[in-house]
SERODO-646907 format. One line per 5 residues: number of its first residue (from 1); for each residue x, y, z of C-alpha. Coordinates in steps of 0.25 Angstrom, whole numbers, plus 5000, padded with zeros to 4 digits. Layout:
N
NUM> X:Y:Z | ...
REM end
This chain:
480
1> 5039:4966:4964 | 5042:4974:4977 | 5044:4962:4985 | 5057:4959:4975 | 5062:4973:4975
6> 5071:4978:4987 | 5061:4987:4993 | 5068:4993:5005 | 5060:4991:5018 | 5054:5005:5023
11> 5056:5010:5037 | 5047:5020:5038 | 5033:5016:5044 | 5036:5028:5054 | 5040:5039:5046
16> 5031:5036:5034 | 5017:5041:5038 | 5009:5029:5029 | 4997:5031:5024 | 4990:5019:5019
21> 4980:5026:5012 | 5018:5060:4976 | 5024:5060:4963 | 5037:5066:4960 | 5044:5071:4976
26> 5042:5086:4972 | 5040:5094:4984 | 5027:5103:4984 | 5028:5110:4995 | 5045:5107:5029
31> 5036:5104:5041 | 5038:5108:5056 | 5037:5096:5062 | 5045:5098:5076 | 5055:5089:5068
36> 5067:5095:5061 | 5061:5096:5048 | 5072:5091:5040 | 5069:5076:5048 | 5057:5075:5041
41> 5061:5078:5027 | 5074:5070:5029 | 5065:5057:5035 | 5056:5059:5022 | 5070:5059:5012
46> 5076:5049:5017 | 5064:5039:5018 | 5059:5044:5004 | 5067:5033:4995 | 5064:5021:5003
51> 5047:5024:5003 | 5049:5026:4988 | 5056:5013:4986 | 5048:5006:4996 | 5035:5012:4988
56> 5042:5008:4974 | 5047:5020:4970 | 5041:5033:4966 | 5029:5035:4956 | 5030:5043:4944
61> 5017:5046:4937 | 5014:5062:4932 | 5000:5059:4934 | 5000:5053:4949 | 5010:5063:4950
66> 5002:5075:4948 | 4990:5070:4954 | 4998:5069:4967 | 5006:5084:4965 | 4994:5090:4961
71> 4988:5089:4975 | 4999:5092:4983 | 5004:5106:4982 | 4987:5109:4987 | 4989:5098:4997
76> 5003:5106:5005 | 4997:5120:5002 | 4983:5114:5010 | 4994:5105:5021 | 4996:5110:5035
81> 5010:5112:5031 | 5011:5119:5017 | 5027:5123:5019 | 5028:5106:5019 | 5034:5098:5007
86> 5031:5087:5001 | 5039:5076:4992 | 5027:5067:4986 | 5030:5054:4981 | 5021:5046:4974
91> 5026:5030:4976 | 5024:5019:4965 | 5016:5010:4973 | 5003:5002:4973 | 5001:5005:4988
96> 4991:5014:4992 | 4998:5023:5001 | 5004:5037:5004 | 5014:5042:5016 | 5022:5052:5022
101> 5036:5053:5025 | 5042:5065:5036 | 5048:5077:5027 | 5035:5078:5015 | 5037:5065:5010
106> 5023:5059:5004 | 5021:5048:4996 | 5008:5042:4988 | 5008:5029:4979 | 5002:5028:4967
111> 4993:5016:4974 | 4985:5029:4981 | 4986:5038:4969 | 4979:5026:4961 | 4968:5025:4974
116> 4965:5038:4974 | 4953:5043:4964 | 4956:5059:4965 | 4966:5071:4969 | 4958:5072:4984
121> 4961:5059:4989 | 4977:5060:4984 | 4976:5073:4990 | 4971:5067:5002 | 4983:5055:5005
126> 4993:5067:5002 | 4987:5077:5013 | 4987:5065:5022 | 5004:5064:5019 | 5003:5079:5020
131> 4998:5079:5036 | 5008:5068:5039 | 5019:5075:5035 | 5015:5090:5039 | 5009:5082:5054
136> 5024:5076:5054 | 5018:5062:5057 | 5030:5052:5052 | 5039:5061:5062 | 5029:5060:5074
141> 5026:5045:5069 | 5041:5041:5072 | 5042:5049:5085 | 5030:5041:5090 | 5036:5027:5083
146> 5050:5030:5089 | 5042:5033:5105 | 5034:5021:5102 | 5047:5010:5099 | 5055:5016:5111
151> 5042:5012:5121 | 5041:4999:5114 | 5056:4996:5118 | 5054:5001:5132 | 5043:4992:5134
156> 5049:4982:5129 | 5061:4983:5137 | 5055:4986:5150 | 5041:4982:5154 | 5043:4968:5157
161> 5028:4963:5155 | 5029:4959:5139 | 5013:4960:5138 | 5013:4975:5143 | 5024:4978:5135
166> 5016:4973:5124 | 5006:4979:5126 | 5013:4991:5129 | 5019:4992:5115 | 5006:4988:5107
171> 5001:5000:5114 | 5011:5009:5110 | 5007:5003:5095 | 4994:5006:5095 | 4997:5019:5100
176> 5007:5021:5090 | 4998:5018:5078 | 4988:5026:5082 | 4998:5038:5084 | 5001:5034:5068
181> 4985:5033:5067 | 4984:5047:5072 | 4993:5051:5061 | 4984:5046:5050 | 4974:5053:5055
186> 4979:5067:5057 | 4984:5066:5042 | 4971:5061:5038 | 4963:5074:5045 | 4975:5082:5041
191> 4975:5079:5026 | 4960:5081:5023 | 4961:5094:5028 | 4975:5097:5020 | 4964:5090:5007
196> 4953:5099:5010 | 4961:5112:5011 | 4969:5109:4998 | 4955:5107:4992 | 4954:5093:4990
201> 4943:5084:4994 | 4943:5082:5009 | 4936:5068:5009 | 4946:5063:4999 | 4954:5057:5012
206> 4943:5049:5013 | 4939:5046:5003 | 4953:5039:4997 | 4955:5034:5014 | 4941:5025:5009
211> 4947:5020:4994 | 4960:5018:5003 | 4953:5008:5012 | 4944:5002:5001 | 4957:4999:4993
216> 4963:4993:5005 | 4951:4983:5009 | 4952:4981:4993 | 4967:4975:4995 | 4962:4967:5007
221> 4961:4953:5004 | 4953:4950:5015 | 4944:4964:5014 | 4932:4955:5017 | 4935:4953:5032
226> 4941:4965:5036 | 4939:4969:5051 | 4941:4984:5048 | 4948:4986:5061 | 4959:4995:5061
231> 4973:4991:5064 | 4976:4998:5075 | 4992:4997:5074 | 4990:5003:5060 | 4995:5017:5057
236> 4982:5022:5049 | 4970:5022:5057 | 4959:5014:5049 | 4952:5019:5038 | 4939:5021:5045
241> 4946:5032:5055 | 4952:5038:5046 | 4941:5041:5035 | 4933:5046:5048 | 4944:5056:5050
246> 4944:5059:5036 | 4930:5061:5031 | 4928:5069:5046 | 4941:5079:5041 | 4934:5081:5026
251> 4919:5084:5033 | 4926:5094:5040 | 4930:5101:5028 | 4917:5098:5021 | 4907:5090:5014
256> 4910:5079:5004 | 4912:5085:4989 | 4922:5097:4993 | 4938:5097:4989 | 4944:5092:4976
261> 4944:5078:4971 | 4949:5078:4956 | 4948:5065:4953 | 4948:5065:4938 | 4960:5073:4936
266> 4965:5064:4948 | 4964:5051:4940 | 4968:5056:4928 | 4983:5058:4935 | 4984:5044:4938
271> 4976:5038:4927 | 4988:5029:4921 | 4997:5027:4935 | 5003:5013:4939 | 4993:5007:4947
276> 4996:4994:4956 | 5011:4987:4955 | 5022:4993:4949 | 5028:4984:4939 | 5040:4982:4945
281> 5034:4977:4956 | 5024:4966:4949 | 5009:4967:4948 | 4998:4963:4956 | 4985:4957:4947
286> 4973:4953:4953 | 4980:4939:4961 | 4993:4939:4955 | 5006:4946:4956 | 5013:4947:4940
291> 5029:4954:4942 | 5032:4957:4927 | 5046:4960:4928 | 5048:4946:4938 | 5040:4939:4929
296> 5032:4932:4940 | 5019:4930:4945 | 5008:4923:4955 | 4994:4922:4958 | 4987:4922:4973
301> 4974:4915:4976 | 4960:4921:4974 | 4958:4928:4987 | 4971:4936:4988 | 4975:4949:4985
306> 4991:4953:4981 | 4998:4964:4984 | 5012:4969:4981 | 5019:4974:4992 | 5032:4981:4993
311> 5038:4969:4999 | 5031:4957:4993 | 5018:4951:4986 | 5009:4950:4995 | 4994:4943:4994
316> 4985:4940:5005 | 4968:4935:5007 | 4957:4936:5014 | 4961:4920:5022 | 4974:4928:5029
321> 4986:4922:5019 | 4997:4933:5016 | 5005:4929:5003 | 5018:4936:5002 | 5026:4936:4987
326> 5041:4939:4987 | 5054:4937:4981 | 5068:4934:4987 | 5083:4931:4979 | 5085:4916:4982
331> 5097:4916:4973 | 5105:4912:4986 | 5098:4899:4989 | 5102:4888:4979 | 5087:4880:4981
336> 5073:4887:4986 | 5073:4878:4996 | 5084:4883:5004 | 5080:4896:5001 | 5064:4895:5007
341> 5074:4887:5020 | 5083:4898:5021 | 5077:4906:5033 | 5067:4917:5027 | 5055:4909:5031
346> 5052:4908:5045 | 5045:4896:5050 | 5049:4888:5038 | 5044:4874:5039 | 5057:4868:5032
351> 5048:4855:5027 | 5039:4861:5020 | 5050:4868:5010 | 5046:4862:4995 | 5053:4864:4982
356> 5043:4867:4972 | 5040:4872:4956 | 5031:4883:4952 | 5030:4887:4939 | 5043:4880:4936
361> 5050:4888:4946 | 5057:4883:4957 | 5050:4885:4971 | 5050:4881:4986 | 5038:4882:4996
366> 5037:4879:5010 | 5031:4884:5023 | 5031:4892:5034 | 5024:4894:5049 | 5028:4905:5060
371> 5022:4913:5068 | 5008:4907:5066 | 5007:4909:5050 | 5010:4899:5041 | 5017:4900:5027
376> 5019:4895:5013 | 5030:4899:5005 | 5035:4898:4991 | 5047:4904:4983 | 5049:4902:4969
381> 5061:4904:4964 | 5065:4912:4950 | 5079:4914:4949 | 5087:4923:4961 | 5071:4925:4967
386> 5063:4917:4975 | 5048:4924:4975 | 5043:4920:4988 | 5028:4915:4991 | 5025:4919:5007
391> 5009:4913:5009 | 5007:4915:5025 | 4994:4912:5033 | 4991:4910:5047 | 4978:4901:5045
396> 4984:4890:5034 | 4974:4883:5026 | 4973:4874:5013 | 4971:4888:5005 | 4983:4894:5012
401> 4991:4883:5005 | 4983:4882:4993 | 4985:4899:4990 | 5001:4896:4993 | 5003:4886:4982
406> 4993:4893:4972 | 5000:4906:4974 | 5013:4899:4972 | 5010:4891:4961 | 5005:4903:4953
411> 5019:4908:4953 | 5024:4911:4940 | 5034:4917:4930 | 5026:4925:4920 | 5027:4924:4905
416> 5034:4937:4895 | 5018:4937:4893 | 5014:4940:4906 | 5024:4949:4908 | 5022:4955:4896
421> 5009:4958:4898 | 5009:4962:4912 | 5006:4977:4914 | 5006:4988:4924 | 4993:4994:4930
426> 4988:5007:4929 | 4976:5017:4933 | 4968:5022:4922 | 4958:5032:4923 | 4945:5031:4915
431> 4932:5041:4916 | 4919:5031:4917 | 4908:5031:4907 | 4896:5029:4909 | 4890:5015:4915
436> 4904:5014:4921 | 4906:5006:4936 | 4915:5001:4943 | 4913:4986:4941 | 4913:4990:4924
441> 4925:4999:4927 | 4932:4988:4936 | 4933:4978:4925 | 4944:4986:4918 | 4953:4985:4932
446> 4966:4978:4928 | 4975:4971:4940 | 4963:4965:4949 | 4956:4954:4950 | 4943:4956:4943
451> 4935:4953:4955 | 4942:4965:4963 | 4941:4975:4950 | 4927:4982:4953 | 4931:4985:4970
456> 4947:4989:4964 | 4940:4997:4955 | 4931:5004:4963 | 4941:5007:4975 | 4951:5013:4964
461> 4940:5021:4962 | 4933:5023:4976 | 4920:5021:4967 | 4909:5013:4972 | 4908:4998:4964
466> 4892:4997:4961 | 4891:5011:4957 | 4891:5019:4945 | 4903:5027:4941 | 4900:5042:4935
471> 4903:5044:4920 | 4916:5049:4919 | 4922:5046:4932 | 4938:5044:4931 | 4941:5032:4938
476> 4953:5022:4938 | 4957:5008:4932 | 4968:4999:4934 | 4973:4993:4922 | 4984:4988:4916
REM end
């Protein structure tokens, strides 16, 4: 589990241009940026292990591989800068995301490759990198970040009104995110043109921006009530802007059905990759969270939605309670008692501190209230580690208390046989027959609740649910 592993803390939210949205480092293709050009490449080398090992190390798979190599020497001959290299490094991890770091460095995950459904749309997050590094965006990014912290200091140093200085500084934030929006943007108009000239599909930045959105509504566990509004101290503009942008740079180009899609010989290269966790990580199924090599596992209520971090378990719902599962050594504390009393919770209430048993195993919860949330905590200890419940809410209700101690109580060591039996999930590829749907096709969908299978199955596919599927169109499963 990430959260029990020593994942180093990344500082690199400036230099790292994110996209919220390759294989093996060879180099396929040195930029004038204004800045001597060997700051960039040695910003990009030395930050390079730390993204890897925060992202869980690199990817190997021949066939994501060359799925991603295969666009890219079209994608720097058709860049603005063809004399720029590249070190692509695909990263083992569920996330659905890819970024840029100064000197050339990109990086996918095989959460995105799993999301896209063809060549076009891979193409399309890696010309969007491309205009990042050949636009120097992480450099210009840090200069503006470095301006912005030196104003701040000075306002808060010298103007002696506190409310103007507030507001003062969340004007320089706002200004500040939407320079970092700006940046988003200009990529996004820079890549579809990079796409088009390399002969790709030109609305495949749209295309996969929509699947990205859908996916993400699909994670939310409160999708029901979302506003939509933007968060304007985001670095992405919202979805919205930037299909407009998108779809506005293709129709330039041309009408829908030009550029290359490929999606059959696309899928074929991933049909067998590791979708989801990686084992050493544990694995997430439907509500509850199985670690094979810990030998542990826990269910959360109907109504909430897990996630693996790279820091922690984390669960939340649509009522506003946040779950958070870790692990900590408590090998230094002879009882568990003094170790939930040793400091680490803030706003402790020391009264409410109870020795308890789950499963057989020796546990302590108690609560917590500080800065206007409210808190339940468990730790069940299991020789040297403690594995830490954290349930925090700012509206406290009967469920609130009722969810904490089912969650807890669900906590268990698995048996060989669970262990056993406990098995890693992977795409495969089919070609539909015919009187194939989605909702016939979803039933096969492992690692889901069954209620969710037909919309997982239909967003991993960007197909639409109540209609008919084409004879022989390849789509993906997840199975085990």
């Amino acid at each position: 589990m990430r959260a029990l592993r020593a994942a180093g803390a990344i500082a690199l939210s400036l230099l790292v241009s994110s996209c919220q949205i390759l294989g093996d480092g060879t180099s396929v293709g040195t930029v004038s940026t204004g800045v001597r050009p060997s700051l960039t490449s040695d910003i990009g080398a030395r930050e390079h292990p730390r993204v890897v090992a925060t992202y869980g190390g690199v990817y190997k798979d021949p066939g994501a591989e060359r799925a991603v190599a295969s666009v890219v020497g079209r994608l720097v001959a058709a860049s603005d800068d063809p004399s720029q290299s590249y070190k692509i490094t695909i990263l083992n991890s569920p996330a659905i995301n890819a970024f840029a770091l100064p000197g050339g460095y990109l990086y996918v995950t095989r959460g995105l490759l799993a999301l896209a459904n063809d060549t076009s749309e891979v193409a399309a997050v890696l010309a969007h990198e491309m205009a990042h590094v050949t636009a120097n965006h992480a450099i210009k990014r840090q200069q503006r970040a470095e301006a912005k912290q030196l104003a701040d200091r000075i306002l808060n140093d010298v103007v002696q009104d506190s409310e103007e200085a507030r507001k003062a500084i969340i004007s320089s934030q706002l200004s500040f995110a939407r320079f970092s929006q700006v940046q988003e943007l200009e990529a996004d108009a820079i890549g579809v043109k990079t796409l088009a000239r390399a002969g790709y599909d030109p609305y495949a930045a749209a295309r996969f921006l929509r699947s990205m959105a859908a996916y993400a509504q699909y994670q939310s566990a409160d999708s029901s009530s979302s506003t939509g509004a933007p968060d304007f101290l985001s670095s992405h503009p919202s979805t919205p802007e930037r299909l407009q942008i998108a779809v506005k740079s293709a129709r330039q180009i041309g009408t829908p059905g030009i550029g290359e899609r490929d999606r059959d010989r696309y899928l074929t290269q991933i049909n067998g990759m590791l979708y989801g966790d990686d084992p050493l990580e544990g694995f997430v199924r439907g509500r509850s969270f199985l670690h094979k090599a810990l030998g542990i596992g826990f269910t959360v209520p109907q109504g909430y939605i897990l996630e693996n971090s790279t820091e922690a378990v984390l669960a939340s719902n649509g009522d506003g309670t946040a779950i958070r599962f870790d692990g900590a050594d408590v090998s230094g504390f002879p009882n568990l008692v003094d170790y939930m009393k040793s400091g680490w919770i803030n706003g402790l209430l020391p009264e409410s501190v109870r020795e308890t048993t789950i499963n057989g195993l020796p546990g302590v919860t108690g609560a917590a209230i500080t800065q206007g949330w409210s808190f339940r905590i468990a730790v069940v200890r299991i020789g040297r580690t403690g594995y830490r419940f954290i349930f925090a809410s700012r509206s406290p209700n009967q469920r609130f208390d009722t969810d904490f101690r089912a969650t807890v109580d669900s906590f268990r060591q698995l048996t060989p046989t669970e262990r056993a039996r406990l098995q890693s999930l992977r795409i495969k590829v089919i070609k539909t027959k015919p009187g194939d749907t989605p909702r016939k096709l979803a039933v096969g969908m492992s690692g889901v609740e069954p209620s969710r299978r037909l919309q997982f199955f239909s967003i991993l596919n960007d197909l639409e649910p109540n209609k008919a599927i084409p004879e022989g169109t390849a789509v993906k499963l997840v199975v085990e």
